[in-house]
C-alpha positions in Angstrom: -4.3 17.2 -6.3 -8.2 17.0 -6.1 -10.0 19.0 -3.2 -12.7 17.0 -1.4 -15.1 18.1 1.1 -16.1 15.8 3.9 -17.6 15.1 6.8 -16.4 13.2 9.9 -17.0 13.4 13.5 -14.7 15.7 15.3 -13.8 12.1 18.0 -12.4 10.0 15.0 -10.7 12.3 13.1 -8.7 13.6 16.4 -8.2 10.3 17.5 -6.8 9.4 13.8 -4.3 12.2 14.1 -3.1 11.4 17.6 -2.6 7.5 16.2 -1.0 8.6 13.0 1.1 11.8 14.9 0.1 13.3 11.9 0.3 17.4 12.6 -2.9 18.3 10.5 -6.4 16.6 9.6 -5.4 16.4 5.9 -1.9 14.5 6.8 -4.2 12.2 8.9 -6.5 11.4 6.1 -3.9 11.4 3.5 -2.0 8.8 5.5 -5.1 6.4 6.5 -5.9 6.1 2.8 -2.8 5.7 1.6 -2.3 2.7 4.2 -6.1 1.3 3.0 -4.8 1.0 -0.4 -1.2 -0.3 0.2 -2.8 -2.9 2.7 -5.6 -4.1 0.6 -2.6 -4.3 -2.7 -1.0 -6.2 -0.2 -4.2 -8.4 0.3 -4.5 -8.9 -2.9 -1.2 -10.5 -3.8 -1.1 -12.9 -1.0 -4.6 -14.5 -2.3 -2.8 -15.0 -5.4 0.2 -17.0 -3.5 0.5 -20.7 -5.4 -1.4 -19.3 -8.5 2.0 -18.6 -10.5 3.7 -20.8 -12.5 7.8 -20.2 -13.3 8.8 -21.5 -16.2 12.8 -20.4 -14.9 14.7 -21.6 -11.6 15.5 -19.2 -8.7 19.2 -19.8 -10.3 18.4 -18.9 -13.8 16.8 -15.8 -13.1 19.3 -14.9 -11.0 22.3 -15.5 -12.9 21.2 -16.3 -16.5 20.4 -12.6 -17.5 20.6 -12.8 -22.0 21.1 -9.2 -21.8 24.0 -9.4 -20.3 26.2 -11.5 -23.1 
């Protein structure tokens, strides 16, 4: 784990940890970024939604496994 020194005002960072109920600053900020990345992950597959092509059916990749014999 990397240490990090920052500055925020005293307002946000108190209001982030009454949002989050998180019981310390660094669980508050921990838990903001960690949502920032999931939701922008979460962006970013839905702008590729249509872009796929599957060469298998629904029904072939859920039953015609090779590995299984």
């Amino acid at each position: 784990m990397s240490k990090a020194t920052i500055t925020l005002p005293s307002e946000i960072l108190d209001e982030l940890k009454r949002l989050l109920h998180a019981g310390s600053k660094t669980e508050a900020v921990m838990r903001a970024v960690e949502s920032e990345i999931r939701r922008r992950k979460v962006e970013r597959i839905c702008s590729m939604a249509g872009s796929m092509e599957f060469v298998r059916s629904a029904d072939d990749l859920r039953h015609g496994d090779d590995r299984l014999g």
